[in-house]
BAKE-127706 format. One record per residue (C-alpha): residue number from 1; residue in three letters; x, y, z. Coordinates in nm, 2 decimals, padded with zeros to 4 digits, m for minus. Example, Ala and Ser with C-alpha at 12.3 -4.5 7.8 and 13.67 -1.06 7.14 Angstrom:
<nodes>
+-----+---------+--------+--------+--------+
| num | residuo |     px |     py |     pz |
+-----+---------+--------+--------+--------+
|   1 |     ALA |  01.23 | m00.45 |  00.78 |
|   2 |     SER |  01.37 | m00.11 |  00.71 |
+-----+---------+--------+--------+--------+
</nodes>
This chain:
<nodes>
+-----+---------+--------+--------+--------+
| num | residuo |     px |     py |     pz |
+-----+---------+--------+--------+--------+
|   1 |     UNK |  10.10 | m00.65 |  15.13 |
|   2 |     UNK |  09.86 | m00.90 |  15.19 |
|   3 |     UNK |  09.54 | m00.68 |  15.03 |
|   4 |     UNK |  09.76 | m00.73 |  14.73 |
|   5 |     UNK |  09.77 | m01.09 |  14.70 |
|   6 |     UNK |  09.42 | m01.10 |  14.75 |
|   7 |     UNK |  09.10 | m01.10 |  14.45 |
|   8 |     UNK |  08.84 | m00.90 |  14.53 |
|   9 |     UNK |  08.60 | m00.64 |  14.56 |
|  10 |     UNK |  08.71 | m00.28 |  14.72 |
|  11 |     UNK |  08.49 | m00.43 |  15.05 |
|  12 |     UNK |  08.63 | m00.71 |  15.06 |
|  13 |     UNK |  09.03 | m00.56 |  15.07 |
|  14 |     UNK |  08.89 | m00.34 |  15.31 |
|  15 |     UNK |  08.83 | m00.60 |  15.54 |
|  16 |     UNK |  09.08 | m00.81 |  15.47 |
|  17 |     UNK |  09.35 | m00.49 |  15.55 |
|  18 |     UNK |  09.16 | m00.47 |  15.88 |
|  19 |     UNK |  09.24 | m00.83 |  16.01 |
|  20 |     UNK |  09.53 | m00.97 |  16.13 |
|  21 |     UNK |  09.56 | m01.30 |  16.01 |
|  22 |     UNK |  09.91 | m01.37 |  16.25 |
|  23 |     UNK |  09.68 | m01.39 |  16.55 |
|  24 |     UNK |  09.38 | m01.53 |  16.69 |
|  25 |     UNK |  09.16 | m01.34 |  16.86 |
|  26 |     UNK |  08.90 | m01.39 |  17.14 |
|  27 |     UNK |  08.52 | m01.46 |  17.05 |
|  28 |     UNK |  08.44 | m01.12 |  17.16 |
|  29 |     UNK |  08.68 | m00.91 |  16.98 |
|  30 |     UNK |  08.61 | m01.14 |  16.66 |
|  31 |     UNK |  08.30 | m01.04 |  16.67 |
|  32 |     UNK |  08.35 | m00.68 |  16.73 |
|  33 |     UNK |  08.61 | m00.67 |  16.46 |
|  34 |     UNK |  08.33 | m00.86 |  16.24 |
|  35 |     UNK |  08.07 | m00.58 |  16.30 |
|  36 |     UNK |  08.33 | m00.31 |  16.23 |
|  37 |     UNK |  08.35 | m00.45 |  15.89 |
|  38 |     UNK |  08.26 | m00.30 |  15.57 |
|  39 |     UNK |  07.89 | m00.48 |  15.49 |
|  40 |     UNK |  07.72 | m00.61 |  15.20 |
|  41 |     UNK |  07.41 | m00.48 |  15.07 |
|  42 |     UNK |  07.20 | m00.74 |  15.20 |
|  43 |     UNK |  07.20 | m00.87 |  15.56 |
|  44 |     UNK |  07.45 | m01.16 |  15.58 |
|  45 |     UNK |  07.43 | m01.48 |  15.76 |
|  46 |     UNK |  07.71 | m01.52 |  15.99 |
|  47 |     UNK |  07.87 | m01.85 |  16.09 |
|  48 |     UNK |  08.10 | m02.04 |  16.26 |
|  49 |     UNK |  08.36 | m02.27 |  16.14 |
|  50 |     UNK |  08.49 | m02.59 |  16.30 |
|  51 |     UNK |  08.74 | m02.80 |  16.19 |
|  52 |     UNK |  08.77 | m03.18 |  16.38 |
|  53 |     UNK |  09.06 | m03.38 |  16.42 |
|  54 |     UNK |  08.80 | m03.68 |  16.36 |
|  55 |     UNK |  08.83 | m03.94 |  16.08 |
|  56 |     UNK |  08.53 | m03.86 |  15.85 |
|  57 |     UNK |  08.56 | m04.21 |  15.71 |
|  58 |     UNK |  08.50 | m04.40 |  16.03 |
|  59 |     UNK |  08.09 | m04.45 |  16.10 |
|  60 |     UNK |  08.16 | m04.40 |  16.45 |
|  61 |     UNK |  08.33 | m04.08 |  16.46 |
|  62 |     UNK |  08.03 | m03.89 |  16.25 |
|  63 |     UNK |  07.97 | m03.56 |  16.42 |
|  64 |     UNK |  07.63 | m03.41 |  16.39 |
|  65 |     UNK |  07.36 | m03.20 |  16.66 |
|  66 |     UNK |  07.11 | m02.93 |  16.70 |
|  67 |     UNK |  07.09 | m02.64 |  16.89 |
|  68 |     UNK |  06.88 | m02.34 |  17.01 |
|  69 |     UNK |  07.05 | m02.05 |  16.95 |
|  70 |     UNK |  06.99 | m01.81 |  17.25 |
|  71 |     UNK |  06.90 | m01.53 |  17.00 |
|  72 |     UNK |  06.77 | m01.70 |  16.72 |
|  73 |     UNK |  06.93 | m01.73 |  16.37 |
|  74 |     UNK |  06.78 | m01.40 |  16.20 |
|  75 |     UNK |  06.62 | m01.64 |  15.96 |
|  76 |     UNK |  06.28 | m01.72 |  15.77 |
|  77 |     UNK |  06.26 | m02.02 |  15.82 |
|  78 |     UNK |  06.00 | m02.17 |  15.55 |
|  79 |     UNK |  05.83 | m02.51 |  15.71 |
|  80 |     UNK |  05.68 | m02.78 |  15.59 |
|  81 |     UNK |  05.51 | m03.08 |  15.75 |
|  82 |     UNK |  05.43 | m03.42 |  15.69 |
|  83 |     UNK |  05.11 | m03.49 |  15.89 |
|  84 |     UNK |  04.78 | m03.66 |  15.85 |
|  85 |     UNK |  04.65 | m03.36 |  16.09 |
|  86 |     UNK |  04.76 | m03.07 |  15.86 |
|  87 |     UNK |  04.49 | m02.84 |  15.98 |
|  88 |     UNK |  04.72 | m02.85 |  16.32 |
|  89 |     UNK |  05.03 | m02.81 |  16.14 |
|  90 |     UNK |  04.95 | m02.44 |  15.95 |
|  91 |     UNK |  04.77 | m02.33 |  16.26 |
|  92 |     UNK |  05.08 | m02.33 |  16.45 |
|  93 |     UNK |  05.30 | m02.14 |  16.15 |
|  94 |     UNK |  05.41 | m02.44 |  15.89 |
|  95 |     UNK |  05.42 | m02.31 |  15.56 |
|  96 |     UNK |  05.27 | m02.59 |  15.39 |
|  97 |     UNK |  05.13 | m02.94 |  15.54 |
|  98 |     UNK |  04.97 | m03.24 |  15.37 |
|  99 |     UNK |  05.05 | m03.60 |  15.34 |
| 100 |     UNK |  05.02 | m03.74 |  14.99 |
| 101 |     UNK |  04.90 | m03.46 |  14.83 |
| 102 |     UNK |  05.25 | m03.33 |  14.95 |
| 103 |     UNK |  05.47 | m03.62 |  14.88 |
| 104 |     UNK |  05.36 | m03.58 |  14.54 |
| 105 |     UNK |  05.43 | m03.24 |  14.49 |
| 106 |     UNK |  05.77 | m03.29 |  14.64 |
| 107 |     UNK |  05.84 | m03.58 |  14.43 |
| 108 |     UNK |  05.78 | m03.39 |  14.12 |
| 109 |     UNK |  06.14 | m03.17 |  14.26 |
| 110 |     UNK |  05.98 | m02.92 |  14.44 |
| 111 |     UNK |  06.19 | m02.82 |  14.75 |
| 112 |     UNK |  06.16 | m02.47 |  14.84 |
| 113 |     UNK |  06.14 | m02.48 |  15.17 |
| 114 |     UNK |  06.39 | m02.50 |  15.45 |
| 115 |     UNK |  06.29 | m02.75 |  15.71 |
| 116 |     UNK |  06.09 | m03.06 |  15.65 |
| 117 |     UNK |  05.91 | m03.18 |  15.95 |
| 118 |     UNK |  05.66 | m03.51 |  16.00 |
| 119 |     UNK |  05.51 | m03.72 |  16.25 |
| 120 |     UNK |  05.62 | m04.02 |  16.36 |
| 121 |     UNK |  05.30 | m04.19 |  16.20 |
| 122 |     UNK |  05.39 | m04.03 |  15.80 |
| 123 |     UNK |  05.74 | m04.14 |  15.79 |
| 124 |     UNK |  05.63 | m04.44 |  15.64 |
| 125 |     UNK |  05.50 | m04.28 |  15.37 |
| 126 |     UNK |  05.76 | m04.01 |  15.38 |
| 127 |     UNK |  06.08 | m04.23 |  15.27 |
| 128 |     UNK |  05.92 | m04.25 |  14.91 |
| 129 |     UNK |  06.13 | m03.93 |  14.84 |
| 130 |     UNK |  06.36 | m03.97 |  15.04 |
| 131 |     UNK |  06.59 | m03.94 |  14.72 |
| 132 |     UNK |  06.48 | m03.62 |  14.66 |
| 133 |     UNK |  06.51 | m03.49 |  15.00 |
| 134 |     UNK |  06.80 | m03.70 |  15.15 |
| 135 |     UNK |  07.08 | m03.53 |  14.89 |
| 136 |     UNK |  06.93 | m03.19 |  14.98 |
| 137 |     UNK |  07.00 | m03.26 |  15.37 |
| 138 |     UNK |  06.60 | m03.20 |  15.40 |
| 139 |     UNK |  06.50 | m03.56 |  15.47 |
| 140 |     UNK |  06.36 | m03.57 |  15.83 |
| 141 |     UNK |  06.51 | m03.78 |  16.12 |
| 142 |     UNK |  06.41 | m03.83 |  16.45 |
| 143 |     UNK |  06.81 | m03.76 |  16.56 |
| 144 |     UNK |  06.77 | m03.42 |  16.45 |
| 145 |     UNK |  06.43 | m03.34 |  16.61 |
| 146 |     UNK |  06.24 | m03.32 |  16.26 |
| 147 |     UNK |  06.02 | m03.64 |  16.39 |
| 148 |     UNK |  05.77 | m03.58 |  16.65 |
| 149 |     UNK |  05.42 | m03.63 |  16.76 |
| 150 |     UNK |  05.45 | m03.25 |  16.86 |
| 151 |     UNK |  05.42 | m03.07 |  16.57 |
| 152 |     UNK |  05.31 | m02.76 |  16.75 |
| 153 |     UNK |  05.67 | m02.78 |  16.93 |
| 154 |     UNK |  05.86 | m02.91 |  16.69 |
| 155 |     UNK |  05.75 | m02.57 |  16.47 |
| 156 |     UNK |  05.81 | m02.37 |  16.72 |
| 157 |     UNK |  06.16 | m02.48 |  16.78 |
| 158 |     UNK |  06.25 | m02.47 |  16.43 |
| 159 |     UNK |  06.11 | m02.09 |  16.38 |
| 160 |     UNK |  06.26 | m01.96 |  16.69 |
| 161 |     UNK |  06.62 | m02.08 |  16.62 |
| 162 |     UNK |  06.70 | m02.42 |  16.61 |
| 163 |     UNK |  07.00 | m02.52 |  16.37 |
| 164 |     UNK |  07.09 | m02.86 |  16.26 |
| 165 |     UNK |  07.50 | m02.89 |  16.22 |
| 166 |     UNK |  07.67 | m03.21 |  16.02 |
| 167 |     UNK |  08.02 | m03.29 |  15.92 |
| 168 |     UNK |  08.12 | m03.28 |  15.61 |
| 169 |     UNK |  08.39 | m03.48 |  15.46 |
| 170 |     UNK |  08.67 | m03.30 |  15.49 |
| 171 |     UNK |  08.63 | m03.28 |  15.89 |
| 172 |     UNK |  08.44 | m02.94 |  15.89 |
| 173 |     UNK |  08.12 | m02.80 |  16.00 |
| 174 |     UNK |  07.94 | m02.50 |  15.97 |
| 175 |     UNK |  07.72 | m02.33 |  16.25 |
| 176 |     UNK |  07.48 | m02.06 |  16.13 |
| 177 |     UNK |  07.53 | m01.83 |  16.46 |
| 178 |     UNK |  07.30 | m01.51 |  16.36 |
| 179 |     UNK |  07.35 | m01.19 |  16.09 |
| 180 |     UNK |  07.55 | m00.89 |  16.03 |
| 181 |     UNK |  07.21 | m00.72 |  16.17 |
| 182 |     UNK |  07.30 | m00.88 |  16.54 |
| 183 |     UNK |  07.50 | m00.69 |  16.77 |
| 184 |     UNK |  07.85 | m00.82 |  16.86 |
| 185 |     UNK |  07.68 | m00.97 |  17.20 |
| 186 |     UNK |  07.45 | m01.17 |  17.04 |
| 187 |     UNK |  07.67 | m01.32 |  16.81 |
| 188 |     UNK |  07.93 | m01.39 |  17.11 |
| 189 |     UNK |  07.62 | m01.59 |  17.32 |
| 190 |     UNK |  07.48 | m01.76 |  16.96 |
| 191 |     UNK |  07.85 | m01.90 |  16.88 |
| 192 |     UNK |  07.93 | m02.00 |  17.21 |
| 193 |     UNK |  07.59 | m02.25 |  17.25 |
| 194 |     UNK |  07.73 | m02.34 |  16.92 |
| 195 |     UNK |  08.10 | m02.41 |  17.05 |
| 196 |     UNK |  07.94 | m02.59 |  17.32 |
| 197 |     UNK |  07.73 | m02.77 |  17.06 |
| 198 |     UNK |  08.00 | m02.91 |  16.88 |
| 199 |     UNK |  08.16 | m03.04 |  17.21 |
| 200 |     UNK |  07.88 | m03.19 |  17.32 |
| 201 |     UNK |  07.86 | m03.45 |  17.03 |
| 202 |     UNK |  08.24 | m03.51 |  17.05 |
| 203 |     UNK |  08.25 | m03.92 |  16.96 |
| 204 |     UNK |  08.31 | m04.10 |  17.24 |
| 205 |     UNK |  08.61 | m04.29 |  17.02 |
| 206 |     UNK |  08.76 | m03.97 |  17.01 |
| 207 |     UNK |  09.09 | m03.93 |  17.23 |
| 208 |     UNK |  09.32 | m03.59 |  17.23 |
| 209 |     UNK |  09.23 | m03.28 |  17.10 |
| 210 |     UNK |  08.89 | m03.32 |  16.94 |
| 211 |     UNK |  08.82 | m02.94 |  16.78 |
| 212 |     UNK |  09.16 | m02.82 |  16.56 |
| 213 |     UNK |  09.06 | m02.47 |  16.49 |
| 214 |     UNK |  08.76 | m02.26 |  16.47 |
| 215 |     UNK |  08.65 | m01.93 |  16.24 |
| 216 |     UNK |  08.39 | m01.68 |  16.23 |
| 217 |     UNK |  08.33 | m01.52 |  15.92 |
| 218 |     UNK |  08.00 | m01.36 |  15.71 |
| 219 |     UNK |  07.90 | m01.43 |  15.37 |
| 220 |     UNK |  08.07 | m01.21 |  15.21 |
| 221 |     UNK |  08.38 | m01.14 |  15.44 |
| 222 |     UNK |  08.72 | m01.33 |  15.52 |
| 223 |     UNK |  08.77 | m01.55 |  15.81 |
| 224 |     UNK |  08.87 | m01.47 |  16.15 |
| 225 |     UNK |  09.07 | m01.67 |  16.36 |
| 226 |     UNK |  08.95 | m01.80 |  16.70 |
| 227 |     UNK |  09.16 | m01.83 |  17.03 |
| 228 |     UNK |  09.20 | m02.23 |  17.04 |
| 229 |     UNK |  09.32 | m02.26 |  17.39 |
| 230 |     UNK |  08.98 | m02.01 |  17.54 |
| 231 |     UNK |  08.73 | m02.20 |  17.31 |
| 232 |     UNK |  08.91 | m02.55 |  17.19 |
| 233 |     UNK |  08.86 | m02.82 |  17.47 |
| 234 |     UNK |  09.09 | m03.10 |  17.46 |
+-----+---------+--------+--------+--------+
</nodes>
């Protein structure tokens, strides 16, 4: 039996013996079937898997996008912002703000944080670490919304739900769509803005099927299959 085959913890042979990985199913009885599995002690993040029939090497087929996920993404999201108004900046709910002072703290490796914000004006002054930040994915960019003159906003997005996505090399991305603490429905409504996401920033040198197959899965459970021809657009 396939629970044989399979490493793991009791939970996760449990789970595995409760899906069946012949079939696809539909968004809404993955995630049922998701929430009907055994959980971890800790509140997982969910997600959603995407795998692209793009070329990774081309510059022109790169795939990346933000989102708002109808019901947020369960997460505390720490904040920090690059402003020479930082007064402004923890007043509407960043976690830390500064310019220099900053800069030099996050030069000397300190990244513990989740979102990196600035304004248009400290960019300049931001690229000095780009090298730390860049690697991490934390570098801001005006493509993904972490540049703007409206920090107020841009904060506000960021805590209420907004997720970044980015190809990797290998032709995947990964979708944070909620936690194992969301009911089936929200999941359902958070992966399909993020299905709809993913579409939306389809390469316009990209002919034929653009999304091969998709997967929702937990942190600590196995993968389940997604209907390609409800939720796959050619």
């Amino acid at each position: 039996m396939l629970t044989q085959q399979i490493k793991g913890s009791k939970r996760y042979k449990e789970a595995v013996s409760k899906i069946d990985f012949n079939q696809p199913y539909s968004l809404q009885d993955a995630s049922a079937l998701l929430n009907s599995l055994p959980k971890a002690k800790f509140d997982e993040t969910v997600e959603l898997y995407a795998h692209l029939t793009v070329d990774p090497r081309k510059s022109d087929q790169m795939v990346r996008g933000t989102l708002q996920l109808p019901n947020g993404s369960g997460k505390t999201v720490r904040v920090i912002v690059f402003t020479e108004n930082p007064e402004e900046a923890l007043e509407n709910g960043a976690d830390t703000a500064g310019l220099e002072d900053l800069i030099e703290k996050v030069t000397g490796g300190w990244t513990d944080f989740d979102v990196a914000l600035s304004t248009t004006s400290a960019m300049k002054s931001v690229r000095k670490v780009a090298r730390v930040l860049g690697p991490r994915g934390l570098m801001p960019n005006p493509k993904s919304g972490t540049v703007s003159d409206d920090i107020p906003s841009a904060i506000k997005l960021v805590k209420g739900g907004r997720v970044e996505f980015k190809m990797d090399k290998t032709a995947n991305i990964a979708v944070v769509v909620g936690k194992r603490s969301f009911t089936p429905e929200q999941i359902v409504e958070n992966a399909e803005a993020a299905i709809n996401a993913i579409n939306d920033a389809r390469p316009t040198s990209v002919s034929g099927r653009y999304i091969k197959t998709l997967t929702l899965s937990s942190t600590m459970s196995p993968g389940i299959s997604l209907e390609s021809t409800t939720y796959i657009k050619s």
